[in-house]
C-alpha positions in Angstrom: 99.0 126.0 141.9 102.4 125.8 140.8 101.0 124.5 137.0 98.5 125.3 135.0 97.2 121.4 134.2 96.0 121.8 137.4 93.1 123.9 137.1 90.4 122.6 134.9 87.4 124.0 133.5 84.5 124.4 135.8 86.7 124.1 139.0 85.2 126.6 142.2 87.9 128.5 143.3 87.3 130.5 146.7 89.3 131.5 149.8 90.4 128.8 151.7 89.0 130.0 155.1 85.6 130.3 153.7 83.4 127.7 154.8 79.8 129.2 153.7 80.4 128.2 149.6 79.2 124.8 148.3 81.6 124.3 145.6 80.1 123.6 142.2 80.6 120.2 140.4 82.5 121.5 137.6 82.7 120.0 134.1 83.1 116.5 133.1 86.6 116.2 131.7 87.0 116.0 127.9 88.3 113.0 126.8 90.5 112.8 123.2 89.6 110.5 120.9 92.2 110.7 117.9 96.2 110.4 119.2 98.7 111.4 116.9 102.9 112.1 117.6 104.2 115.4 116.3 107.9 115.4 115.6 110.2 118.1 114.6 111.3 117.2 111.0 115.1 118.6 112.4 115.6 116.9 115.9 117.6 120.4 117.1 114.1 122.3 117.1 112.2 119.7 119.6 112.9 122.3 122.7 111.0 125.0 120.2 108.2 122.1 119.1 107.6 122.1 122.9 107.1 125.3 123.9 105.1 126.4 120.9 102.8 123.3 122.0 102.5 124.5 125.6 101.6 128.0 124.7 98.8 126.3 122.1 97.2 124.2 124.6 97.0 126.9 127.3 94.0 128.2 125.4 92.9 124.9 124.4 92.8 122.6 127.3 91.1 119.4 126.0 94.5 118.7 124.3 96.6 115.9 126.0 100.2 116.2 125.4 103.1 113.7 126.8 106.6 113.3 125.2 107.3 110.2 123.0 110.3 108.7 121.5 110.6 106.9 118.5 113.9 105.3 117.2 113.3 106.3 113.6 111.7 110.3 114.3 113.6 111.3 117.5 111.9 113.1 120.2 108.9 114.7 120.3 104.8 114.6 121.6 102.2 112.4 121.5 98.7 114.5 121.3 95.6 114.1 122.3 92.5 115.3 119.9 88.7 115.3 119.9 88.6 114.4 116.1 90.5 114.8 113.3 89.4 118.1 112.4 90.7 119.1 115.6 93.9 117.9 115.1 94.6 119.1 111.8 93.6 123.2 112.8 96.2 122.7 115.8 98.7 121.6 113.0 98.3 124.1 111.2 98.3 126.6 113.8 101.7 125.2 115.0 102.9 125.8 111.5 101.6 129.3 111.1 102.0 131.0 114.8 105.1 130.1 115.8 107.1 128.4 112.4 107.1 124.9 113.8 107.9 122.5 110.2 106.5 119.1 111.8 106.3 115.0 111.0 102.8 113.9 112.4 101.9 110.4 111.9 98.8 108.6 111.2 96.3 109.5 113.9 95.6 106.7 115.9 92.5 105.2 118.4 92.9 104.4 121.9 92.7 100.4 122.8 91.1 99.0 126.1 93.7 95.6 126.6 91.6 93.1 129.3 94.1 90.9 130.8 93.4 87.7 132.2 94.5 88.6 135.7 91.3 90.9 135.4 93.4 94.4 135.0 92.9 96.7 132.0 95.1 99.3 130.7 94.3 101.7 127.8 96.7 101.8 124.7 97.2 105.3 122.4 100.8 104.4 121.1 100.7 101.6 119.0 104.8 101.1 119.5 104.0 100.1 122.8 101.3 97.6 122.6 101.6 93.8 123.6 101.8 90.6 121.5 98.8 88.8 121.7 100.4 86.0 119.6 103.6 85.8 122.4 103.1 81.8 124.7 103.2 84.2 127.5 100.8 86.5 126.8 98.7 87.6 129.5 96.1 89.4 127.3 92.0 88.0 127.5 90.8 90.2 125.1 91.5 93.9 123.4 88.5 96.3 122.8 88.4 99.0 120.7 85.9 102.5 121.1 83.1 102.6 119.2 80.9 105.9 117.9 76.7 105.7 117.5 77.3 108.1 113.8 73.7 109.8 112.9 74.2 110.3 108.8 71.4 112.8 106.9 71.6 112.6 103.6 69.1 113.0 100.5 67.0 110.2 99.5 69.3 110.4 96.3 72.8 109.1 98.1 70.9 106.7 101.2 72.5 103.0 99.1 76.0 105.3 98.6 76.0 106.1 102.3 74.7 102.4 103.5 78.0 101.2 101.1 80.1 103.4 102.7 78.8 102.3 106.2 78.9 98.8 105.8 83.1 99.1 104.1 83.8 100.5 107.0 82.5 97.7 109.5 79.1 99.9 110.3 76.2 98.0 112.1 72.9 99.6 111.6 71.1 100.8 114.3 68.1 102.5 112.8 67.0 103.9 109.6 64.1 106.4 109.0 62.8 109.1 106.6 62.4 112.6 107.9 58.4 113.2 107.4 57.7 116.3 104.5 61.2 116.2 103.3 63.4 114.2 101.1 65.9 113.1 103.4 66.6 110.3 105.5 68.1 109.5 108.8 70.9 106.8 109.2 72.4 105.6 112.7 75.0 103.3 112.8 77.5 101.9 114.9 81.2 102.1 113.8 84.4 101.9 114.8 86.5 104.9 115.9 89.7 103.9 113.6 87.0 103.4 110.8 86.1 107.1 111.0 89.5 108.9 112.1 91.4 109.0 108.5 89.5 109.5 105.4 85.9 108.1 106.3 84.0 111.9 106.4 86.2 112.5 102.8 84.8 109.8 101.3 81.1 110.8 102.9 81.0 114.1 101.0 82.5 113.1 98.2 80.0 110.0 97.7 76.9 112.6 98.4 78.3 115.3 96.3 78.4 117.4 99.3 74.9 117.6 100.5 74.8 114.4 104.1 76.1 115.9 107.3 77.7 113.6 110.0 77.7 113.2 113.3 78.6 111.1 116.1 79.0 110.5 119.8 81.3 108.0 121.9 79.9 104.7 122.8 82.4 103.1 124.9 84.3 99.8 124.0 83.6 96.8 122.3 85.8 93.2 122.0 87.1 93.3 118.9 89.6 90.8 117.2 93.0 93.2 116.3 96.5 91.7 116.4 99.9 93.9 116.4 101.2 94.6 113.0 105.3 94.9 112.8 106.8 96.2 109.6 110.2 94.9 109.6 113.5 95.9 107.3 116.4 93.6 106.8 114.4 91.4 109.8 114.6 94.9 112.4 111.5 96.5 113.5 110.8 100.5 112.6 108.4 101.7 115.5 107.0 104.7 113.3 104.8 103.7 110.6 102.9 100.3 108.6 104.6 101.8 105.2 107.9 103.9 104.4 109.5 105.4 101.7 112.4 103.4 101.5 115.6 104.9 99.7 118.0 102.0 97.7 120.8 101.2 99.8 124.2 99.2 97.9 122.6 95.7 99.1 119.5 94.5 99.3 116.6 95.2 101.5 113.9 93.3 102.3 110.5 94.3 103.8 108.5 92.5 105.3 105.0 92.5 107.3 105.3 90.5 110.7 102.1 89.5 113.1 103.3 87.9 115.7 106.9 85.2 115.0 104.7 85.2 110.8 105.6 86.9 108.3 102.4 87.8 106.1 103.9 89.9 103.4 107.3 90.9 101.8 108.5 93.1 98.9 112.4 93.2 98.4 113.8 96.5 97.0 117.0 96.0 94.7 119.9 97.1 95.3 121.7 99.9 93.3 124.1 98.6 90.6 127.1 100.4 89.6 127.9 99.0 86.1 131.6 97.6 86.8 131.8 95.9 82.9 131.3 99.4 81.4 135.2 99.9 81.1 135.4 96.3 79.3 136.1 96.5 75.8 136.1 93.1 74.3 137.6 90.2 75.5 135.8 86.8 76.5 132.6 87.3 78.5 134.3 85.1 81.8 136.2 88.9 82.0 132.7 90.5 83.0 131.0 87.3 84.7 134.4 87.8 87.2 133.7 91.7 87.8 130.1 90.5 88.4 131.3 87.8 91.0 133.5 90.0 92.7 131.1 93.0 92.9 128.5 90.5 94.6 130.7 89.4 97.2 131.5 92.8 97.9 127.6 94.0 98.7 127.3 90.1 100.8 130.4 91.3 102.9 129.2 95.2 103.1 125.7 93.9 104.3 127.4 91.2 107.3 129.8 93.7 108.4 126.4 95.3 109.9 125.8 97.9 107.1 122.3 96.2 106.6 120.9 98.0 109.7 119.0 100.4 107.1 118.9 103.9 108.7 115.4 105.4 107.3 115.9 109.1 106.8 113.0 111.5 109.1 112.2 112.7 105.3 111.0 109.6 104.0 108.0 109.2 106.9 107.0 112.9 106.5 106.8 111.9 102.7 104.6 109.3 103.3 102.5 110.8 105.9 101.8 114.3 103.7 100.5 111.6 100.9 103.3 112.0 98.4 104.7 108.6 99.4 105.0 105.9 96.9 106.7 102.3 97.5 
């Protein structure tokens, strides 16, 4: 073996002359559920990022890694997890074994895409995936992975937890009491995205603590999900729904895109430098002419191609550590 990826847990290895050794089955491969890029917050340290990822997952081999680039966070790796729990100790472990300071984005599922020609293809980068709403789209239908989740909570919390369930498109598959006790036993079938941000936060806080969760993959199901562009100044950013925007001498506009429709815009004002504040008097046609003539100034700054809006790495590690605001 001239790599390590190539031996897996549960593999037989034996002499390759020996022909008296039935080789064992081995282990079903794990398979990650939660994918999430990791990016070096200064693109000089991605060679670093790299190594310290390789020597992580070389005692940890369900984590898939492959390199990514985004236009708006450089280069760096898109991982795979088993949950989020997963993903955030390996984080953290990046952070405090070898030093690595890191942008990860919002974890993300993968989708099955059925296209009409009858081929599939599964989808973890959500960059990459196609326009259903494109004339030419060859896509029949997109499926998304499901979870059976067994809840057990006190009798106290079963309406908070059947709340919770149902916000986060749950369908109930059974619900029982658990015989000489004062708990209860919820199943439910839920979406994988529903679950993979703030869904088992939001558990213990509603129960004070005291239900337990637990779930197990349940394939794919059809599921109606569209692409979601977020768009500045009418160009695409590949790396998040949301950003921390800084003002820029013109203004920007932001706007939410499915498909050739916009859905939702917010324009963000452009910074004024008060040009009448040497003015002393004099009509008021004085400072309505310093006016005109700063406006022109940010129309011809913006068409001379300084409305390409270059969002700084800082402002999608603000928003993905939770400290963003608009």
């Amino acid at each position: 073996m001239k790599d390590f990826e190539e031996a897996h847990v549960g593999d037989t290895i034996t002499n390759a002359t020996t022909t008296n050794i039935e080789p064992l089955p081995g282990f079903k491969p794990m398979q990650s559920m939660v994918f999430a890029g990791v990016f070096p917050l200064d693109p000089q340290d991605f060679q670093k990022l790299e190594e310290a990822i390789g020597r992580l997952t070389l005692n940890d081999r369900s984590v898939t890694v492959q390199r990514e680039s985004s236009a708006a966070l450089g280069q760096g790796c898109r991982l795979g997890f088993l949950g989020t729990l997963h993903m955030s100790v390996l984080v953290q472990r990046l952070n405090d074994e070898y030093g690595a300071d890191v942008c990860v984005t919002a974890p993300t599922v993968p989708y099955k895409v059925v296209y009409k020609d009858g081929t599939e293809e599964i989808i973890s980068n959500p960059a990459v995936f196609p326009d259903s709403h494109d004339k030419t789209s060859r896509i029949l239908q997109v499926e998304e992975p499901i979870v059976h989740a067994t809840i057990m909570v006190p009798q106290t919390f079963i309406g908070e937890m059947m709340e919770l369930c149902n916000e986060h498109r749950g369908i109930e598959l059974e619900y029982k009491f658990v015989e000489s006790t004062d708990r209860a036993v919820l199943r439910y079938q839920l979406p994988l995205s529903e679950i993979a941000t703030e869904f088992f936060s939001s558990l213990k806080s509603r129960s004070k603590g005291y239900a337990s969760f637990d779930y197990e993959d349940a394939g794919y199901a059809p599921s109606d999900l569209v692409k979601l562009n977020l768009m500045l100044n009418g160009k695409p950013i590949d790396a998040l729904a949301s950003g921390v925007i800084p003002r820029q001498l013109f203004e920007v506009a932001i706007q939410a895109q499915v498909g050739n429709k916009v859905i939702a815009r917010e324009n963000l004002s452009a910074m004024r430098k008060d040009v009448t504040a040497g003015l002393y008097g004099g009509h008021y046609e004085r400072k309505m002419k310093h006016l005109e003539k700063q406006k022109r100034g940010k129309a011809k700054l913006k068409s001379l191609g300084a409305g390409n809006i270059h969002v700084p790495q800082t402002a999608f590690f603000e928003v993905l550590s939770n400290k963003g605001g608009k």
